[in-house]
C-alpha positions as CSV (number, residue, x, y, z in Angstrom):
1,X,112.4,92.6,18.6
2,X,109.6,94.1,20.8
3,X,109.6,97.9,20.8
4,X,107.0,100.2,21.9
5,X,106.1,104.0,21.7
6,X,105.9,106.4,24.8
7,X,104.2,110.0,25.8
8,X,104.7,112.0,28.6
9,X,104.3,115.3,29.9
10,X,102.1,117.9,28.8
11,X,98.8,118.8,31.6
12,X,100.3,116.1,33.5
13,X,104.0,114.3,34.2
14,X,102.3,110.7,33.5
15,X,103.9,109.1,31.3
16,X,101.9,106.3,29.1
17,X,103.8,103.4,26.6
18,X,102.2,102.1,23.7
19,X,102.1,98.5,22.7
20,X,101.3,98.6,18.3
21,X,101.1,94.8,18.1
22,X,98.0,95.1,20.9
23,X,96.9,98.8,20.0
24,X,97.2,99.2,24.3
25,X,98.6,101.6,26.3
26,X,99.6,101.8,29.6
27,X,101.0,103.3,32.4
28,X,105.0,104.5,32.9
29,X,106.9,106.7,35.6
30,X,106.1,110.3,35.9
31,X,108.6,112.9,34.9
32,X,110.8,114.2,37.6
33,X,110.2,118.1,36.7
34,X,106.3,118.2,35.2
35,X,106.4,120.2,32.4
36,X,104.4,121.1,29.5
37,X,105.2,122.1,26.0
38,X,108.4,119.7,25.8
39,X,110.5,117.9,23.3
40,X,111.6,114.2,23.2
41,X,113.8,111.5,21.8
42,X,114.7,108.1,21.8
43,X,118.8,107.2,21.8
44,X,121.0,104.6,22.4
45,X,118.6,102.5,24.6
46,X,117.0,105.4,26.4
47,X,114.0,108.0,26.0
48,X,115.1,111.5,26.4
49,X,112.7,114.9,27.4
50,X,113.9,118.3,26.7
51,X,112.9,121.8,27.7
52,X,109.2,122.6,27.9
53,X,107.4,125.2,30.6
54,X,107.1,125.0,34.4
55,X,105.8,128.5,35.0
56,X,109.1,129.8,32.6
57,X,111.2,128.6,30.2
58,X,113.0,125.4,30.7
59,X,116.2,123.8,29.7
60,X,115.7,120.8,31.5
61,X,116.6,117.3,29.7
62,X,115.6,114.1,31.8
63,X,116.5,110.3,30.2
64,X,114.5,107.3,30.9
65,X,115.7,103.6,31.8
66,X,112.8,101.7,30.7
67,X,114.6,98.7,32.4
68,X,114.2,100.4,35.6
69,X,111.3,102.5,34.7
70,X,113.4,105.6,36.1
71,X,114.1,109.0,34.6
72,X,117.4,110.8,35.4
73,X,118.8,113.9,34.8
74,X,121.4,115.3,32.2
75,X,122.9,118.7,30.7
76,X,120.7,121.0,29.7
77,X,119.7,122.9,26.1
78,X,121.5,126.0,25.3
79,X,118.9,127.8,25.0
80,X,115.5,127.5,27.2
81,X,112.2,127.3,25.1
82,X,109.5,125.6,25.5
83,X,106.9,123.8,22.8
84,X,109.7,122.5,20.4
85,X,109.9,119.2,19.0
86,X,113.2,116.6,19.3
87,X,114.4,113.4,16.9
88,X,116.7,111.2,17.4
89,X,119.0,110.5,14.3
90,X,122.7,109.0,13.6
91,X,123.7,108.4,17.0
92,X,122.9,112.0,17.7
93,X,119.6,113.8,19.6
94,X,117.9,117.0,17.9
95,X,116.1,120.0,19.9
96,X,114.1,122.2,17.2
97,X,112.3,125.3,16.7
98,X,109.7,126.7,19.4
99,X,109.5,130.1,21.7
100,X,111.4,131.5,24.3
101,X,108.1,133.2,25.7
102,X,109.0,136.6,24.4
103,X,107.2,136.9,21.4
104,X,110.4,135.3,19.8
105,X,109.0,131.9,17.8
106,X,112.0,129.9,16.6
107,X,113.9,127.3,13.7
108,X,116.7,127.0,16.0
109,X,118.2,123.5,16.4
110,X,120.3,122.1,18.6
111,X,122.2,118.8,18.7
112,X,122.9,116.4,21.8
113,X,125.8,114.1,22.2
114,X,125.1,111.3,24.8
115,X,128.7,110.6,25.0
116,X,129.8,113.8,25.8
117,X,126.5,115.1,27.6
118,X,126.5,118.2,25.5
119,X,124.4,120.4,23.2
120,X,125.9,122.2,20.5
121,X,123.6,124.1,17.6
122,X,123.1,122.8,13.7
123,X,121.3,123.9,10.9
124,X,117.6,125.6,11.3
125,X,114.2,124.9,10.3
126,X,112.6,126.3,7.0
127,X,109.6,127.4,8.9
128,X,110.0,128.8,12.4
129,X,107.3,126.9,14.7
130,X,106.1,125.8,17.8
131,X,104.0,123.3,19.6
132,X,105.1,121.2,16.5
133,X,106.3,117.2,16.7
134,X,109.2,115.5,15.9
135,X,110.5,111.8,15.1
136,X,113.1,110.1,13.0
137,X,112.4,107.5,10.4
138,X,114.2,105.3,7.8
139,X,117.6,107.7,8.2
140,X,115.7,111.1,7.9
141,X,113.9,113.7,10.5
142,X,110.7,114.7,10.7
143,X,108.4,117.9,12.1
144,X,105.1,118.4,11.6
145,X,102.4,120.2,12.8
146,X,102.6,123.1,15.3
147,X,102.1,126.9,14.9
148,X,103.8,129.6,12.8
149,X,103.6,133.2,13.2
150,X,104.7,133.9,9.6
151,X,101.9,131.6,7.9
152,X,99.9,132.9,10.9
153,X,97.7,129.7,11.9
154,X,97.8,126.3,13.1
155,X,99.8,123.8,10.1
156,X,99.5,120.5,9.1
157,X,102.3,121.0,7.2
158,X,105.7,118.5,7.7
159,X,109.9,119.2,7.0
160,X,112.1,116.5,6.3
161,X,115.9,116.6,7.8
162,X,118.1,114.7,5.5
163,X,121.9,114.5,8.0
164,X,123.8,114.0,4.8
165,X,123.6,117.6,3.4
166,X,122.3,118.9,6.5
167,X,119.0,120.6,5.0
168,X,115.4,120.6,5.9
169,X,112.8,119.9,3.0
170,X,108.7,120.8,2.6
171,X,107.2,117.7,2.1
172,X,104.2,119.0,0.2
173,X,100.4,119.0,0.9
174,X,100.3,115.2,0.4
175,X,101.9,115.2,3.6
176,X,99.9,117.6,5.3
177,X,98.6,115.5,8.9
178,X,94.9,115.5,8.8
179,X,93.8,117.0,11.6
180,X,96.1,120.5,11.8
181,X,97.1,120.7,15.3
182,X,99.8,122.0,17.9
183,X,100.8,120.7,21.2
184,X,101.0,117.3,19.7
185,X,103.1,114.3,20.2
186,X,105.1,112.4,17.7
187,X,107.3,109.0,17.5
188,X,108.3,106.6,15.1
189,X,107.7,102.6,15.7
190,X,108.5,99.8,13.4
191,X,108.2,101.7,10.2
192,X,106.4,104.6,10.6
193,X,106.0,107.8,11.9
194,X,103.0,108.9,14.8
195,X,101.4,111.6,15.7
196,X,99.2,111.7,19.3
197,X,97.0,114.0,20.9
198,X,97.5,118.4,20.7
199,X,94.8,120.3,20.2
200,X,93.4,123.0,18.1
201,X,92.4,125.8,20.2
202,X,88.8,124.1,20.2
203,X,89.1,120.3,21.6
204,X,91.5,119.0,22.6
205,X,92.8,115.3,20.8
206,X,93.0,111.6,22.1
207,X,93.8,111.1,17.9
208,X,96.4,109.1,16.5
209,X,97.9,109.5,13.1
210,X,100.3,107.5,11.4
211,X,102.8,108.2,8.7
212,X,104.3,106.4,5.4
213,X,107.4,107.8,4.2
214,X,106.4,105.4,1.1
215,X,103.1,107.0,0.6
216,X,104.1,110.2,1.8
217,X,100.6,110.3,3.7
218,X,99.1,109.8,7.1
219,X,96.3,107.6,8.1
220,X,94.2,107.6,11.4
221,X,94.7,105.2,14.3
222,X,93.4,104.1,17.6
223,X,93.6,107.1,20.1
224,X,95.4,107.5,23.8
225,X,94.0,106.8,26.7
226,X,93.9,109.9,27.7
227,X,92.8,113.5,25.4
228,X,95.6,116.0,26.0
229,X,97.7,119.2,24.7
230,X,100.8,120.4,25.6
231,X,103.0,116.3,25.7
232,X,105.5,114.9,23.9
233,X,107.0,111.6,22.5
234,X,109.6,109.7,21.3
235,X,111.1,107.1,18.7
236,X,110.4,103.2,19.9
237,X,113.4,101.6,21.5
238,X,114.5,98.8,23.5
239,X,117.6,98.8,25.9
240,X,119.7,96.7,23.8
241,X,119.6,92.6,24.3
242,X,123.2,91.1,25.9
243,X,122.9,87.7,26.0
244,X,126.2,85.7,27.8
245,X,126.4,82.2,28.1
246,X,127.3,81.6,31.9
247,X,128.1,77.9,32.6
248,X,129.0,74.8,29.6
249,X,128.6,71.2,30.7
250,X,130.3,69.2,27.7
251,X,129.7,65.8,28.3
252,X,130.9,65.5,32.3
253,X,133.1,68.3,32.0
254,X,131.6,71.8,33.6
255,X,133.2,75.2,33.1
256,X,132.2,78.7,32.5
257,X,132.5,82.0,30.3
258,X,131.8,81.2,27.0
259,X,134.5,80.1,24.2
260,X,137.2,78.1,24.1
261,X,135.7,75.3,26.1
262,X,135.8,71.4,25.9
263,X,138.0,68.9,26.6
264,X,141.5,68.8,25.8
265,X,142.8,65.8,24.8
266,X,140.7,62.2,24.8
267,X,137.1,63.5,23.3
268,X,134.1,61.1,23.5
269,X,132.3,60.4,20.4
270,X,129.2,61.5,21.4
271,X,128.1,64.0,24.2
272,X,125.1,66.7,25.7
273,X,126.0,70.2,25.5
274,X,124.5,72.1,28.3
275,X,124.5,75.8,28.5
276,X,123.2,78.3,30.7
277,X,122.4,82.1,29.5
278,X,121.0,85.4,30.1
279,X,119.6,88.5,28.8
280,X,120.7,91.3,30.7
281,X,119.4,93.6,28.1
282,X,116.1,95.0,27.9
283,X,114.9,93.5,25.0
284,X,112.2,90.7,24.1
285,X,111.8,88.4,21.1
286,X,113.5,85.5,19.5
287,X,117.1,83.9,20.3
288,X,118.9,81.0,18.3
289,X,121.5,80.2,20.6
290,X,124.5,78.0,18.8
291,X,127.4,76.2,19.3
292,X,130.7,75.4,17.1
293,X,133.2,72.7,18.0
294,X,136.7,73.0,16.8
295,X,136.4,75.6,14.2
296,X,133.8,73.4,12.3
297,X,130.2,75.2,11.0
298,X,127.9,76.5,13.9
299,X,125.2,74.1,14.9
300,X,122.2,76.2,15.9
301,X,119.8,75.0,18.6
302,X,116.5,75.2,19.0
303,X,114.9,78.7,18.3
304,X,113.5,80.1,21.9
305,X,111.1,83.2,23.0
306,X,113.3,85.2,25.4
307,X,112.5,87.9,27.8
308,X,114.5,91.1,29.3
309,X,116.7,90.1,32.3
310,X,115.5,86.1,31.7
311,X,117.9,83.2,32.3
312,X,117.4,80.2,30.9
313,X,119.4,76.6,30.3
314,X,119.4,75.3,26.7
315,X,120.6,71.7,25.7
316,X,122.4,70.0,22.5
317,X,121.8,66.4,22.2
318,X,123.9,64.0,20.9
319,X,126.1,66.5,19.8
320,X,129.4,64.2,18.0
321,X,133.0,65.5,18.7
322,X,136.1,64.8,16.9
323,X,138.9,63.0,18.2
324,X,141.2,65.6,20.1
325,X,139.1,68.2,19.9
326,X,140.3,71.6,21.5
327,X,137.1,73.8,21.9
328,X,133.7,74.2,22.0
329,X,132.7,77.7,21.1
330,X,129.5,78.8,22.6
331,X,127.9,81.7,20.2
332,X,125.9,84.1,22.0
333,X,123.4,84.6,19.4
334,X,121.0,87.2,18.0
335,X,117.6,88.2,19.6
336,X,115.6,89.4,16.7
């Protein structure tokens, strides 16, 4: 499955995707309400952005259709910051720590429920921060990063959430990022955590980092586009693949929708199985479609490379039927 990384915000609303099996990125929609200093997350098939600064606090939260390369609107935090970090874990979105721009620096967290559109708070951060970064990985949260006003400096330093017990973790030096930073951006992608851009009150960084949860380290890797401070990020997804089978020619017999189909009382011995599908998902990759004929084993086709909204026809050859047989049920496959 193809999945990608994305940026946005920060000095600008551009928003800029990222592409790990080319090292590329490229261009995406801009943000509806430009802000800097904002949190995002990737969930259930859409990218999420939360709070940030326009001038003041913001509660804003805007969720983007890569499909349709549109961002859209939905409830807002609880409480207004700006420069926290967000994750995505469990079927749930997280909104933690940063500053409510009155010398007040913050471990709050808050959790967001897509099917309810709501945010409701959870446990806190060890260490209250902001301009930090945030991404989930392999069933756990991560921060990193950012500034805190009771170690008073910029940290390298990164907190694990674990859901189960609901408690935050140090993760030690060996995980310290290694270029100390705020503003940053983070996401995770096929494995591993990232960390993009920020800066350190001296430059400003176009640097990549990426983190092993193996290793418990983070290695350099090739840097945005584009230096800047103040963006965010969140976890790789795809809009999920839904691949239907549309029309089934067994033999000279045509009908549509699926299972259950083939011919119901003399069979020929041998016939071409034609069907037609679709991907109405957003996802790319491999698909396998298959067939079984009256409750026998599944007889996979040939394996295809499948795009997101692509139709295509395949075709079983030769394909023997049993006397009598009462169905041919089409399988719609995995893309992987």
């Amino acid at each position: 499955m193809s999945e990608y990384g994305y940026v946005t915000g920060g000095s600008s609303p551009f928003t800029e995707k990222y592409n790990d099996t080319t090292d590329i990125w490229s261009p995406r929609a801009n943000l509806n309400t430009s802000r800097t200093g904002l949190a995002g997350f990737s969930l259930n098939g859409y990218g999420y952005t939360v709070g940030g600064s326009t001038g003041s606090n913001s509660s804003v939260t805007e969720k983007y259709n890569d499909t349709t390369d549109i961002w859209s609107p939905r409830a807002n935090l609880n409480t207004a910051r700006y420069s926290l970090a967000g994750f995505s874990l469990n079927g749930y979105g997280y909104a933690i720590g940063g500053y409510n721009g009155t010398a007040s620096y913050s471990n709050r967290t808050e959790k967001y429920d897509d099917t309810t559109n709501t945010w409701s708070p959870t446990i806190n951060l060890i260490i209250a921060r902001y301009s930090h970064a945030g991404f989930s990985l392999n069933g756990y949260g991560y921060v990193t990063g950012g500034w805190s006003p009771t170690l008073g400096g910029m940290l390298a330093i990164s907190e694990k959430y674990n859901p189960s017990t609901n408690s935050w973790t140090n993760l030690g030096s060996s995980a310290w990022i290694n270029n100390g930073r705020w503003q940053l951006a983070g996401f995770s992608l096929n494995g591993h955590g990232y960390v993009a851009g920020g800066d350190d009150f001296f430059a400003t960084y176009a640097s990549t980092e990426m983190y092993s949860d193996t290793t418990n380290t983070w290695t350099i890797k090739a840097s945005l586009n584009t230096a800047k401070t103040g963006l965010t990020g969140f976890s790789s997804f795809t809009a999920p693949a839904n691949i239907t089978m549309q029309n089934v020619t067994v033999g000279e017999t045509s009908c549509t929708s699926g299972c259950n189909i083939g011919c119901q009382t003399s069979c020929p011995t041998i016939v071409d199985i034609v069907i037609t599908w679709t991907n109405s998902g957003g996802s790319s990759g491999t698909f396998t479609p298959s067939i079984t004929i009256a409750g026998g084993s599944p007889i996979p086709g040939t394996q295809i490379t499948i795009l997101p909204l692509e139709i295509g026809i395949t075709t079983f050859s030769g394909v023997s039927l049993p006397e009598g047989a009462q169905n041919v049920c089409i399988d719609t496959g995995t893309i992987t």
